[in-house]
C-alpha positions in Angstrom: 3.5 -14.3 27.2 0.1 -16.2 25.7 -2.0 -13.7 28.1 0.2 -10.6 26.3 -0.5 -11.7 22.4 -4.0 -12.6 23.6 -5.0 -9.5 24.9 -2.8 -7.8 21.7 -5.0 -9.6 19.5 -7.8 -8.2 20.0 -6.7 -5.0 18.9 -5.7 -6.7 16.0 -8.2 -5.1 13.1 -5.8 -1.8 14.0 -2.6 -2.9 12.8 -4.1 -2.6 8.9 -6.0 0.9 9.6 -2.7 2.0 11.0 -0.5 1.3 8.2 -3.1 2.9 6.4 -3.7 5.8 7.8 -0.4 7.1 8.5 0.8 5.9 4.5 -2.5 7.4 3.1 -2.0 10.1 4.9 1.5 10.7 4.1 1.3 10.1 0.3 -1.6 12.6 0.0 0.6 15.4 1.7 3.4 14.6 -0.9 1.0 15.2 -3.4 -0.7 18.2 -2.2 3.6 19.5 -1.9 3.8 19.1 -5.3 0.9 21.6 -6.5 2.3 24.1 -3.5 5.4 23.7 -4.7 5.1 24.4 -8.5 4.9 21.7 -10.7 6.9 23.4 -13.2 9.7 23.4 -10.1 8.7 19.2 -9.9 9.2 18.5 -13.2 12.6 20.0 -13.3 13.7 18.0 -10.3 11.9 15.2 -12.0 13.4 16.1 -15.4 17.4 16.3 -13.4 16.8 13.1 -12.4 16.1 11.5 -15.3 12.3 10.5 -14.9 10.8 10.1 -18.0 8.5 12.3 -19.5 8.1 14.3 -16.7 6.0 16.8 -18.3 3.4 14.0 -18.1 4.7 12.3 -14.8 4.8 15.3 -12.1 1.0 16.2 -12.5 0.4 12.1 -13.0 2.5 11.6 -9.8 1.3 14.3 -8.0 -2.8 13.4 -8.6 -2.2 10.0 -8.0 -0.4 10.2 -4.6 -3.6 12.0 -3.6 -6.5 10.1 -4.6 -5.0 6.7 -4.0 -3.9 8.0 -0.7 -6.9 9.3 0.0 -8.6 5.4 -1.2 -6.1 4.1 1.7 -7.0 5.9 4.1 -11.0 4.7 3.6 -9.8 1.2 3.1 -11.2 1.8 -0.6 -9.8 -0.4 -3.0 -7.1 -0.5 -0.9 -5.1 -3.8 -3.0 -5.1 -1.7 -5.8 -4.2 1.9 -4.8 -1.1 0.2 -2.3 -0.2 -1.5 -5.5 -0.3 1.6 -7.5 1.6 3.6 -4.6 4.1 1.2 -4.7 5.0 1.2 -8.5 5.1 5.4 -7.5 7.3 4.7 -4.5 9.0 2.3 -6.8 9.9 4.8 -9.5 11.4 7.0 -6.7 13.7 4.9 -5.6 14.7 4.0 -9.4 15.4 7.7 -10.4 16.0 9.7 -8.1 17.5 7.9 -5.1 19.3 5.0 -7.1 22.8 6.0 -5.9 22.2 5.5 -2.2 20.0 2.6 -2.0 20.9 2.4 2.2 21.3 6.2 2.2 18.9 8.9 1.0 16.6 5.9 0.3 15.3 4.3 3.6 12.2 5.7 3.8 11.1 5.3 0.6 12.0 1.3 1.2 9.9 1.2 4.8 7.7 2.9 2.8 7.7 0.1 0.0 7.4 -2.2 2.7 4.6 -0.8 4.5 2.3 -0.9 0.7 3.6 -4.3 -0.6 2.0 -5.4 3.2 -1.2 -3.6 2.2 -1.1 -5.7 -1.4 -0.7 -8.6 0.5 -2.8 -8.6 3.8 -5.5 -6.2 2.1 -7.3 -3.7 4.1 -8.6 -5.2 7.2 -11.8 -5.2 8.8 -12.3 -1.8 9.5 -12.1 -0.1 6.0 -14.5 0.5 2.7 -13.5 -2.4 0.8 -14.9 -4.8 4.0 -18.2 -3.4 4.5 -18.8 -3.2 0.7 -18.2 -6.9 0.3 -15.0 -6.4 -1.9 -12.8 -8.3 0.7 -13.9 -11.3 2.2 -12.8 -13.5 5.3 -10.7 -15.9 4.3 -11.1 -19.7 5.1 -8.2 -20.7 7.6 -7.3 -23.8 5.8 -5.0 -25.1 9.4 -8.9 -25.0 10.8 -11.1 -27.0 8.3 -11.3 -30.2 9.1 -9.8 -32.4 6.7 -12.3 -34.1 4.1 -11.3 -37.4 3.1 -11.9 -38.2 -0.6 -14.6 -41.0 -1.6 -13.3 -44.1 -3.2 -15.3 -45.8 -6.0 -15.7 -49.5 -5.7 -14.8 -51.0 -8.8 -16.8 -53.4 -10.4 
């Protein structure tokens, strides 16, 4: 088993580009639907479902599914446009699948799942935002050797 998650490991930097990837990719073909679709036709779905102002949130929704899934998919301020999917993916699930949470809305939850790990992991090592500087290694804390704290003699 150690031999299998050692030679897994390496390939670990691919886990992150895969989740981004696959969710850039699919956001930015959701959003590219709703121009080829008609956004008038969006915003009437949007407007039957109850999502506000969705004379200002279907070409919102739409633009933004693009260009932050398009900042995924480079790893480019990838914290911030899988934190700014997820408030999308978010409002989907909230309007227009809220009366099937198990049902109509699974996706949209592994969906959820897959940004909210983005947020939290960030982008990886292969991506924009590490080459630029904007993400840095972290310190392992369970590897630093404890410092033990000076004591002052008192006088």
């Amino acid at each position: 088993m150690k031999s299998i998650n050692r030679l897994l490991h390496r390939f670990a930097p691919i886990g992150p580009v895969i989740l981004r990837v696959v969710l850039g990719a699919l956001f930015v073909l959701h959003g590219i639907d709703k121009f080829s679709t008609g956004l008038a036709n969006v915003e009437g779905f949007f407007a039957s479902n109850g999502v506000p102002l969705p004379g200002l949130t279907t070409p919102l929704v739409a633009v933004v599914e693009i260009v932050l899934g398009l900042a995924l998919i480079l790893g480019l301020a990838t914290r911030v446009a899988a934190l700014g999917l997820a408030v999308v993916i978010a409002g989907a699930i909230l309007w227009v699948k809220n009366d099937a949470i198990l049902g109509s809305a699974e996706l949209d939850l592994a969906y959820l799942a897959g940004l909210l790990a983005l947020v939290f992991t960030g982008p990886g090592s292969l991506s924009v935002d590490k080459q630029i500087g904007v993400e840095t290694e972290l310190i392992d804390l369970r590897q630093v050797e404890s410092v033990k704290p000076q004591t002052t003699a008192s006088v």
